[in-house]
Backbone atoms as SQL, in Angstrom:
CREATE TABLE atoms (id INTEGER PRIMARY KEY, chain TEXT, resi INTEGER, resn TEXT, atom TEXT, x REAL, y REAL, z REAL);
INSERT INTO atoms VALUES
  (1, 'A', 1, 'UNK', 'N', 92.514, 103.561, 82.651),
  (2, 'A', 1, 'UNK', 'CA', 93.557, 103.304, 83.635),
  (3, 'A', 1, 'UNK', 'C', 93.366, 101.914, 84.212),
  (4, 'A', 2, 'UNK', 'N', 94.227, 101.330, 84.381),
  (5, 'A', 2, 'UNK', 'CA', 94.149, 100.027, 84.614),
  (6, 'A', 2, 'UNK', 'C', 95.248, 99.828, 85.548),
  (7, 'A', 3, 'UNK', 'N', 95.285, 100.313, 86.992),
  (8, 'A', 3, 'UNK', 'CA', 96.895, 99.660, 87.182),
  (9, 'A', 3, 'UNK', 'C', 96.973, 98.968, 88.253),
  (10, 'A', 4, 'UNK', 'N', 98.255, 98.445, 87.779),
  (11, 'A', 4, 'UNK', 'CA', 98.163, 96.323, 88.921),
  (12, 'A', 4, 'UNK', 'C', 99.055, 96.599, 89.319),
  (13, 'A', 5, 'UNK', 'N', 99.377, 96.201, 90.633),
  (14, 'A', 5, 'UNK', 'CA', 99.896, 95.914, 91.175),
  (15, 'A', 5, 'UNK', 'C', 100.727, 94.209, 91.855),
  (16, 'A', 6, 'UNK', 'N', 101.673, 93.974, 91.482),
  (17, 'A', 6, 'UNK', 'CA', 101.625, 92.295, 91.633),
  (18, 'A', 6, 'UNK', 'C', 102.785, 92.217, 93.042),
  (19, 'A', 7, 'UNK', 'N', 101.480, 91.521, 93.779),
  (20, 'A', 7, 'UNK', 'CA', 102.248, 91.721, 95.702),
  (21, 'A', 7, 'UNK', 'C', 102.491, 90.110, 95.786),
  (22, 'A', 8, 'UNK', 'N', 102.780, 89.618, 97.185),
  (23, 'A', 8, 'UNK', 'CA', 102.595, 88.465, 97.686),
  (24, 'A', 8, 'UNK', 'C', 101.426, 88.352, 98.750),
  (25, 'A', 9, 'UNK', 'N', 101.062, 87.418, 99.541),
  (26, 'A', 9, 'UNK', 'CA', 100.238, 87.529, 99.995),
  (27, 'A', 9, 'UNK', 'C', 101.037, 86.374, 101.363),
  (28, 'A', 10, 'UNK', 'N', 102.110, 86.002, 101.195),
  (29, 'A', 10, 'UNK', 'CA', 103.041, 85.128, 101.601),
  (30, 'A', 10, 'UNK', 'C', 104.326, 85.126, 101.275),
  (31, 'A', 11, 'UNK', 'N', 104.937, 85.409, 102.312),
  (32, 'A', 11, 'UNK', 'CA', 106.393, 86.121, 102.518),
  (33, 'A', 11, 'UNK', 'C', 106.872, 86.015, 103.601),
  (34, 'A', 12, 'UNK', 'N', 108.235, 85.425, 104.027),
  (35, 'A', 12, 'UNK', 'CA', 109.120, 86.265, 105.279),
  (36, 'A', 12, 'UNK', 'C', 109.508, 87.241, 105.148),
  (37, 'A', 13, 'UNK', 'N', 109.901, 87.867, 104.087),
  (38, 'A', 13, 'UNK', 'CA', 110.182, 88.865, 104.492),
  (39, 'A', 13, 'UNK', 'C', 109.587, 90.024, 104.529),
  (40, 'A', 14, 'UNK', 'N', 110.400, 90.625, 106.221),
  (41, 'A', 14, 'UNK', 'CA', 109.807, 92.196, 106.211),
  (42, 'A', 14, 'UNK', 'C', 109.880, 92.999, 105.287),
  (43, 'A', 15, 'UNK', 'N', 110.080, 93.047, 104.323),
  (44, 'A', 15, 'UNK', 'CA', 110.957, 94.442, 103.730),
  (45, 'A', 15, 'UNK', 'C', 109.499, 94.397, 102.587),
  (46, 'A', 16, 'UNK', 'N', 109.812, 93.056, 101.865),
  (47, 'A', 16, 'UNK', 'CA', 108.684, 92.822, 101.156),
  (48, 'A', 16, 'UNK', 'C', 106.807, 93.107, 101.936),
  (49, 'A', 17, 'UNK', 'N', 106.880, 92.816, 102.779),
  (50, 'A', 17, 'UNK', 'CA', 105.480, 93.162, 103.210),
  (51, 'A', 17, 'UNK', 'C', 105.582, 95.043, 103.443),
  (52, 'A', 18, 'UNK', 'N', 106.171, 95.032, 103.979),
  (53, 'A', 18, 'UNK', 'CA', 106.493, 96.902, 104.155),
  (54, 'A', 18, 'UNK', 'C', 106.401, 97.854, 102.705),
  (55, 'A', 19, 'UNK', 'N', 106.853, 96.927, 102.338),
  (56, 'A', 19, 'UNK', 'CA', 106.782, 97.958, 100.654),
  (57, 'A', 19, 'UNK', 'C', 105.436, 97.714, 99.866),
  (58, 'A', 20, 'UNK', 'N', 104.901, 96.827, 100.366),
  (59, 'A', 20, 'UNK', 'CA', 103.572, 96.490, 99.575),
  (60, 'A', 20, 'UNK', 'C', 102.820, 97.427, 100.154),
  (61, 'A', 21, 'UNK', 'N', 102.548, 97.796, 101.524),
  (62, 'A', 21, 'UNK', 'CA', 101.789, 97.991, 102.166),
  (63, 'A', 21, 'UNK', 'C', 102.134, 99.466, 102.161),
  (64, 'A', 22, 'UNK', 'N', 103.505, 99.769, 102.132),
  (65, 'A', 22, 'UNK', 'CA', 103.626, 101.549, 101.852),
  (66, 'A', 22, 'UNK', 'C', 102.803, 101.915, 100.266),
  (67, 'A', 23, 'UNK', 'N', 103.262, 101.398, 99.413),
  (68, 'A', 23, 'UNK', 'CA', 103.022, 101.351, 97.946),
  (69, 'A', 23, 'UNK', 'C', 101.210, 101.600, 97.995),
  (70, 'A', 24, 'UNK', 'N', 100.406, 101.093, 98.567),
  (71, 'A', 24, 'UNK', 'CA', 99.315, 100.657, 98.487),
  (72, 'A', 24, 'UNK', 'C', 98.272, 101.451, 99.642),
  (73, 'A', 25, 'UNK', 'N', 99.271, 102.136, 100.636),
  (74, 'A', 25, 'UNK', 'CA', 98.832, 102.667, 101.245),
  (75, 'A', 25, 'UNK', 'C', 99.085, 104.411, 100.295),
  (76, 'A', 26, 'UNK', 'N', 100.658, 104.506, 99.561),
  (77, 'A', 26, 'UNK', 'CA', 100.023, 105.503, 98.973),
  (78, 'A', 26, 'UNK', 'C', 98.892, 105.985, 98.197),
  (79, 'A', 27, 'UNK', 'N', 98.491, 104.971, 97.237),
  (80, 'A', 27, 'UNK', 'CA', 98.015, 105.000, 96.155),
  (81, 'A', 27, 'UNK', 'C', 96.740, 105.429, 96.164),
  (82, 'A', 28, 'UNK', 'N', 96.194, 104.701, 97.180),
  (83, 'A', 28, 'UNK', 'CA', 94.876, 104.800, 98.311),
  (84, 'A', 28, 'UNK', 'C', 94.489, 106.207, 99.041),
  (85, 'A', 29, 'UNK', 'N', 95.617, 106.696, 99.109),
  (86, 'A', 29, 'UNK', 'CA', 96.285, 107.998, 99.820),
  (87, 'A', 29, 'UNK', 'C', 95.636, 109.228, 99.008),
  (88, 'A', 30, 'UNK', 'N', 96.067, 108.779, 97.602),
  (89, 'A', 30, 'UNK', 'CA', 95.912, 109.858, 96.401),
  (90, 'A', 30, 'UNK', 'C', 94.949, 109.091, 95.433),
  (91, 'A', 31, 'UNK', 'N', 93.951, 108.701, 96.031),
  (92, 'A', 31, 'UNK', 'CA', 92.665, 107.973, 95.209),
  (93, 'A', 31, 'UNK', 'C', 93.190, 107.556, 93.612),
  (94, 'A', 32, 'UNK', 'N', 94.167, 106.837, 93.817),
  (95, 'A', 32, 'UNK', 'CA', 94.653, 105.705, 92.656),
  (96, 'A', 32, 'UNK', 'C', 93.721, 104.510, 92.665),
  (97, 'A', 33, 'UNK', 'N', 92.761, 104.487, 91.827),
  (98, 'A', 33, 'UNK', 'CA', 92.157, 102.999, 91.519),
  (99, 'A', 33, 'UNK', 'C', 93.431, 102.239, 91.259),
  (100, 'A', 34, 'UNK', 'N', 93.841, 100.542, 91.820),
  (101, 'A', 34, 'UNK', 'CA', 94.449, 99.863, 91.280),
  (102, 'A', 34, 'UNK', 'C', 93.817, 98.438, 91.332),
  (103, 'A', 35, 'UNK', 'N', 94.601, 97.665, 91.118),
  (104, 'A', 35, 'UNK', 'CA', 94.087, 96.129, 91.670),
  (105, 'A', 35, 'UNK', 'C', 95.609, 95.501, 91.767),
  (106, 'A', 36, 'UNK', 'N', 94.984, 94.658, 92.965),
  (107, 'A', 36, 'UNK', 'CA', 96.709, 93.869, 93.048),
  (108, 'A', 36, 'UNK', 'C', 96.363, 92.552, 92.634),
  (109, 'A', 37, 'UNK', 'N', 97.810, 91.698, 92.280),
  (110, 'A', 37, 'UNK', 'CA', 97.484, 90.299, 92.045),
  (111, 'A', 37, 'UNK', 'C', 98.273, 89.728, 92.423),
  (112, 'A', 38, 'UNK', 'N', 98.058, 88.543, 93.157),
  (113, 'A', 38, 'UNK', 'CA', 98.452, 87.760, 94.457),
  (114, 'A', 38, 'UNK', 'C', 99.515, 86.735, 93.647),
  (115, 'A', 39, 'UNK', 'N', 100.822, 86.737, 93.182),
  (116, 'A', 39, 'UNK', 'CA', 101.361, 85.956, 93.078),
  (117, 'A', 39, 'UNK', 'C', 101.730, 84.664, 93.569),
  (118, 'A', 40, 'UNK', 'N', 100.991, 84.562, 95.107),
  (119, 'A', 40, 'UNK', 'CA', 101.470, 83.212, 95.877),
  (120, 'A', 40, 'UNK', 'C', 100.443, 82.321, 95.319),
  (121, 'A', 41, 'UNK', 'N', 99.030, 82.658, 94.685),
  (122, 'A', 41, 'UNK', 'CA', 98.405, 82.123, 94.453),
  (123, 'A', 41, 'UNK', 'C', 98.834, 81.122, 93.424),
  (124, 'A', 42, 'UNK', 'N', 99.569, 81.408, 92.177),
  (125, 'A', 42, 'UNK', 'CA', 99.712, 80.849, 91.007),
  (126, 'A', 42, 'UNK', 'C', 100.925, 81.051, 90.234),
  (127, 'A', 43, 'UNK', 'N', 102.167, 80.060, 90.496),
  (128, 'A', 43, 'UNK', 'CA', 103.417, 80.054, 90.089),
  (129, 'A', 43, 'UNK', 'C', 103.798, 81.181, 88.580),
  (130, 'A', 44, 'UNK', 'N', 102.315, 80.902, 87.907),
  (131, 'A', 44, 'UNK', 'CA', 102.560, 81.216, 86.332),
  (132, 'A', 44, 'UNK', 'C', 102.056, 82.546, 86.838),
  (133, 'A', 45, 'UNK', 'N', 101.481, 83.325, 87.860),
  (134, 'A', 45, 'UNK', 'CA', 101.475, 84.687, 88.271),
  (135, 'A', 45, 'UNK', 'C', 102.769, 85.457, 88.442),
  (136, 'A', 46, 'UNK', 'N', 103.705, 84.644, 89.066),
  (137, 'A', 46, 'UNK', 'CA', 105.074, 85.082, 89.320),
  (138, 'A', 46, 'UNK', 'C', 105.844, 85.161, 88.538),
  (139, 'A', 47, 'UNK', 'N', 105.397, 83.810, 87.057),
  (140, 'A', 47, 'UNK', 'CA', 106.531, 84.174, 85.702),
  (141, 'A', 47, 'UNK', 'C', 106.177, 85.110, 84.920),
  (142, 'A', 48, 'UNK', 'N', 104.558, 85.168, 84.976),
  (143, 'A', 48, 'UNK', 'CA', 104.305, 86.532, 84.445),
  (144, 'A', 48, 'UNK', 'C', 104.514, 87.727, 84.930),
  (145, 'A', 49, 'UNK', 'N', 104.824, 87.722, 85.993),
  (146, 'A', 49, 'UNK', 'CA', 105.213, 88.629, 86.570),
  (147, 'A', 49, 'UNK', 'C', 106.608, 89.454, 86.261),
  (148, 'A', 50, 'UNK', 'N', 107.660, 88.337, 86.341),
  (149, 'A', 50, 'UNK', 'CA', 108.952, 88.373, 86.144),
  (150, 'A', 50, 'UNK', 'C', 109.369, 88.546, 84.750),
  (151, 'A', 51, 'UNK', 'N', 108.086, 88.186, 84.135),
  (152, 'A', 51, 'UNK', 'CA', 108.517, 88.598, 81.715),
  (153, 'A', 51, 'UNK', 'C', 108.265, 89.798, 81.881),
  (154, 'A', 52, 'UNK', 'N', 106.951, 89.980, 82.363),
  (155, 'A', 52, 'UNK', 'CA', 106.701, 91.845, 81.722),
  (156, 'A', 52, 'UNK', 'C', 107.062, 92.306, 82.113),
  (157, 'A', 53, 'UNK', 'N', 108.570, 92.902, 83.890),
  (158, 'A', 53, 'UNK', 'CA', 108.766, 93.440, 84.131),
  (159, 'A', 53, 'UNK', 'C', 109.896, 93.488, 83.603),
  (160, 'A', 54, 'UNK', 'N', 110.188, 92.336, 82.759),
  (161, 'A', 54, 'UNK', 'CA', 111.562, 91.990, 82.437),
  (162, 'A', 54, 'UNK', 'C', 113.007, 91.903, 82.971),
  (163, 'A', 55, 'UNK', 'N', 112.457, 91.039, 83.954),
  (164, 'A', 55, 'UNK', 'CA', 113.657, 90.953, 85.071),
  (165, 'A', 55, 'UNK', 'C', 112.980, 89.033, 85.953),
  (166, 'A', 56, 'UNK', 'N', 114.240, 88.275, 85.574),
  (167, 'A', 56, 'UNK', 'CA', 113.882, 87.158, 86.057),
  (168, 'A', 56, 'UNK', 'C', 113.855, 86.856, 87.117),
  (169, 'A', 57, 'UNK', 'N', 114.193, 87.700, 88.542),
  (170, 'A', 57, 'UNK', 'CA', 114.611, 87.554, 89.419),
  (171, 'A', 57, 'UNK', 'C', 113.840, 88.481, 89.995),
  (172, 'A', 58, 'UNK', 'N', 112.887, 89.582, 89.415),
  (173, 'A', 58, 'UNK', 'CA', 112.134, 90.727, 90.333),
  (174, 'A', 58, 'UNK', 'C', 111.193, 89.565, 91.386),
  (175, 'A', 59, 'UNK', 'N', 110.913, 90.615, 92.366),
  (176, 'A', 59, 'UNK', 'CA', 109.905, 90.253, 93.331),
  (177, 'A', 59, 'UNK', 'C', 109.426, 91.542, 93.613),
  (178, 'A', 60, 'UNK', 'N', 107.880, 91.060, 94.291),
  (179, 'A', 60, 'UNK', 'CA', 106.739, 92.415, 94.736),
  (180, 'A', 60, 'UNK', 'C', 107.381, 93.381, 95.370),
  (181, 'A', 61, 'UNK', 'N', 106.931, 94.385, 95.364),
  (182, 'A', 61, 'UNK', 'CA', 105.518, 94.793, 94.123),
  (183, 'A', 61, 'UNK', 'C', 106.195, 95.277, 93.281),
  (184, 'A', 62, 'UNK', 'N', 105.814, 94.693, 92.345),
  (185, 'A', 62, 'UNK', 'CA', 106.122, 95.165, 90.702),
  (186, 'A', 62, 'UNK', 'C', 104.698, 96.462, 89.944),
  (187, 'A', 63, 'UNK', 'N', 105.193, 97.354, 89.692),
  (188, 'A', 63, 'UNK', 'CA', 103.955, 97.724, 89.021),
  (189, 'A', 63, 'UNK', 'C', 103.770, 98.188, 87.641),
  (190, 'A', 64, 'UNK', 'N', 102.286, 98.141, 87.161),
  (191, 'A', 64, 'UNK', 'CA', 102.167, 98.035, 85.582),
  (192, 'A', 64, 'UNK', 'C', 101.063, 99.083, 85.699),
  (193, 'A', 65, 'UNK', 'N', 100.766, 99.551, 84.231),
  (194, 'A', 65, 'UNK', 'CA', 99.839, 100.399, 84.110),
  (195, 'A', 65, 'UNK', 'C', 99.129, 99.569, 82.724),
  (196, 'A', 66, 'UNK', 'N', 98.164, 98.723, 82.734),
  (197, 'A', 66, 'UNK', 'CA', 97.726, 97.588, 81.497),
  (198, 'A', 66, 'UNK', 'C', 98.725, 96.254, 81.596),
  (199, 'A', 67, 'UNK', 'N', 99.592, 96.430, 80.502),
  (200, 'A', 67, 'UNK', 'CA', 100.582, 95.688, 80.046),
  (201, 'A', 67, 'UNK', 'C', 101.945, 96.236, 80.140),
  (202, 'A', 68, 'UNK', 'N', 101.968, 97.311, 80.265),
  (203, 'A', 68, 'UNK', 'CA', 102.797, 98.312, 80.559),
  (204, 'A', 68, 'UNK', 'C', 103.853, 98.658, 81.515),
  (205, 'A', 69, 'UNK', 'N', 105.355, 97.987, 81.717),
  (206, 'A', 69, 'UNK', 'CA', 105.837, 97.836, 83.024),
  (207, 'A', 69, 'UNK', 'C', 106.295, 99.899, 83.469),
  (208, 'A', 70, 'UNK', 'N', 106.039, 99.452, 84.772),
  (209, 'A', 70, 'UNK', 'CA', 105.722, 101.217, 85.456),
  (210, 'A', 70, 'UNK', 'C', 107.323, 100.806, 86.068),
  (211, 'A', 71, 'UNK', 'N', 107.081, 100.145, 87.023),
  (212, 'A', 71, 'UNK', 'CA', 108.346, 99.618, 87.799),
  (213, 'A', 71, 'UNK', 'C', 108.556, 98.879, 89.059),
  (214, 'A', 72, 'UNK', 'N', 109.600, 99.033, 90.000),
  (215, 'A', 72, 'UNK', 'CA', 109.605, 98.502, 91.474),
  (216, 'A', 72, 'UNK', 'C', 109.197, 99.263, 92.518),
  (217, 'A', 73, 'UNK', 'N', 110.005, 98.655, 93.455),
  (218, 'A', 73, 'UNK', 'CA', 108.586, 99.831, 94.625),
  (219, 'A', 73, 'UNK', 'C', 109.981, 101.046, 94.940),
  (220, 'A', 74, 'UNK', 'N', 110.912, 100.589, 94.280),
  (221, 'A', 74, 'UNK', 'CA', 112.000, 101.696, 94.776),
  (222, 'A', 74, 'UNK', 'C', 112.077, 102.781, 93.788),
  (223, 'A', 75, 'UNK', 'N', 111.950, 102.581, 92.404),
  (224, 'A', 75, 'UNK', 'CA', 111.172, 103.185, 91.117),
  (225, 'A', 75, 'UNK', 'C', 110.203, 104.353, 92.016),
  (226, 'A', 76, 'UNK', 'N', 109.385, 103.552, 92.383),
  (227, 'A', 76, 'UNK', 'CA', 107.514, 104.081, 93.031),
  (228, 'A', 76, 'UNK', 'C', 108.161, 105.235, 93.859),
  (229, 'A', 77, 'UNK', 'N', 108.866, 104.942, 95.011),
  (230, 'A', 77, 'UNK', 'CA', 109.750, 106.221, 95.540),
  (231, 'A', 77, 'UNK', 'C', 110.065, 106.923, 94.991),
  (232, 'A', 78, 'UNK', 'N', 111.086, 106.934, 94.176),
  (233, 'A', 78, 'UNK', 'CA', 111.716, 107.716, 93.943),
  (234, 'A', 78, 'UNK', 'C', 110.657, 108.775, 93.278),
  (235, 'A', 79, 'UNK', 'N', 109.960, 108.427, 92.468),
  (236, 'A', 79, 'UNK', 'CA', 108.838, 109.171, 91.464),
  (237, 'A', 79, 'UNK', 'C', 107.578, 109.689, 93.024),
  (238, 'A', 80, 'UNK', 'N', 107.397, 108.959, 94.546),
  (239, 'A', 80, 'UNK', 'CA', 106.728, 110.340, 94.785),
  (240, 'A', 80, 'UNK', 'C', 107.033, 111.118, 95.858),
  (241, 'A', 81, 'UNK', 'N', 108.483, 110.587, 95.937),
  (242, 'A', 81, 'UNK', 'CA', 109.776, 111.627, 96.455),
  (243, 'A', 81, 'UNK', 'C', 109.866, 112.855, 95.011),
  (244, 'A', 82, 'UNK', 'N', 109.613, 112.823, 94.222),
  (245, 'A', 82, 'UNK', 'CA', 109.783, 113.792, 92.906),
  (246, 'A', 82, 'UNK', 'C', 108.820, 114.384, 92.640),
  (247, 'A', 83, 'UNK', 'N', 107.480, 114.158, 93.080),
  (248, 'A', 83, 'UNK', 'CA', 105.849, 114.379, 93.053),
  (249, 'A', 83, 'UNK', 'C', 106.182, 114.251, 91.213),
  (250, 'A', 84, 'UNK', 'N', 106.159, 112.446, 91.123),
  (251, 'A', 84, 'UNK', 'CA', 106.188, 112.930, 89.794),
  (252, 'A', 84, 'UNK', 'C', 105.355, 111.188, 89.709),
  (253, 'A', 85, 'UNK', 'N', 104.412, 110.807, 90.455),
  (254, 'A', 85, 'UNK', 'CA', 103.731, 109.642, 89.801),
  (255, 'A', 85, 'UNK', 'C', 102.831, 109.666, 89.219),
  (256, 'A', 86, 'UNK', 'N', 102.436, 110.998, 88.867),
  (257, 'A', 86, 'UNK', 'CA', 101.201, 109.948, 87.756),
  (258, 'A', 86, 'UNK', 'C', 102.215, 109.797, 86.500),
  (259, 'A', 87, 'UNK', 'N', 102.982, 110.507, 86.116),
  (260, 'A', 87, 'UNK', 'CA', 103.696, 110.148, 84.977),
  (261, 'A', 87, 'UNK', 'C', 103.963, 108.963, 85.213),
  (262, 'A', 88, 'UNK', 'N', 104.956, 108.665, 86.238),
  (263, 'A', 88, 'UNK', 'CA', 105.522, 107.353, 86.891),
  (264, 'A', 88, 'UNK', 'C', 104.743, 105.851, 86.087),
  (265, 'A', 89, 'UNK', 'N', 103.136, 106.418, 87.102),
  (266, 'A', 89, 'UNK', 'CA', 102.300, 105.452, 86.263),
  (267, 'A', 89, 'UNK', 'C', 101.949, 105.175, 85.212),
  (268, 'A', 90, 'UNK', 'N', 102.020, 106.230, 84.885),
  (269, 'A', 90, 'UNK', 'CA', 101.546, 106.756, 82.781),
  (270, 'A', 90, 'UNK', 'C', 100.380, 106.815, 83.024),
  (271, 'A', 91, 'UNK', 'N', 99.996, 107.768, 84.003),
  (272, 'A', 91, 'UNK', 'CA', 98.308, 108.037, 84.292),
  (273, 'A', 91, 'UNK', 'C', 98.541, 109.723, 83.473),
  (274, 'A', 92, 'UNK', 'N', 97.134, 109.967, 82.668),
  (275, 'A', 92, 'UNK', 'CA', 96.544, 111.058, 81.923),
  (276, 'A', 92, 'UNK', 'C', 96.656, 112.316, 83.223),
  (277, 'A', 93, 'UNK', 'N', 97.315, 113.094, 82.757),
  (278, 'A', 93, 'UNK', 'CA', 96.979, 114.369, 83.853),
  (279, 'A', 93, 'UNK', 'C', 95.822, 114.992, 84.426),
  (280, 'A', 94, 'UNK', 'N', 94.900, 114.290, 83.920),
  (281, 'A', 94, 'UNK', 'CA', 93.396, 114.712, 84.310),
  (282, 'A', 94, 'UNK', 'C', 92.745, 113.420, 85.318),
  (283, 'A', 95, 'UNK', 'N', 93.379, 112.401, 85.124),
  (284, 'A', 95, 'UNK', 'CA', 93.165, 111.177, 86.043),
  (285, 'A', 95, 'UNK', 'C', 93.406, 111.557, 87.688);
């Protein structure tokens, strides 16, 4: 299991810090190992960001499971409004 999370670390906006911090507070919640990666740090963080999710225009949090795009943070809802994330994530049912 490998899963990233790609936040900002620098932002106006509320909405964006709120969703990072819900997202991350779930995950934490339900002992999800993840790691996040700081897109403000490194422009080519954000284009990579924006290929594998395949969307040129996404912003944080985007999430992946490897290489693997999982989805957005409204995706992330909806799946644990459904109690349905580990699929969500493509985490093993025993994870």
């Amino acid at each position: 299991m490998n899963i990233k999370v790609y936040v900002t670390s620098v932002t106006c906006s509320r909405d964006i810090k709120a969703q990072q911090s819900d997202l991350t507070r779930i995950l934490e919640g339900k002992c999800i190992k993840y790691e996040t990666v700081d897109i403000s740090q490194d422009n080519s963080l954000r284009d990579e960001m924006r290929t594998k999710s395949g969307n040129p225009k996404a912003t944080p949090p985007q999430i992946f499971n490897g290489d693997e795009y999982c989805g957005d943070y409204e995706q992330f809802r909806d799946a644990v409004e459904a109690d349905a994330l580990k699929e969500f994530l493509k985490l093993k049912a025993d994870s």
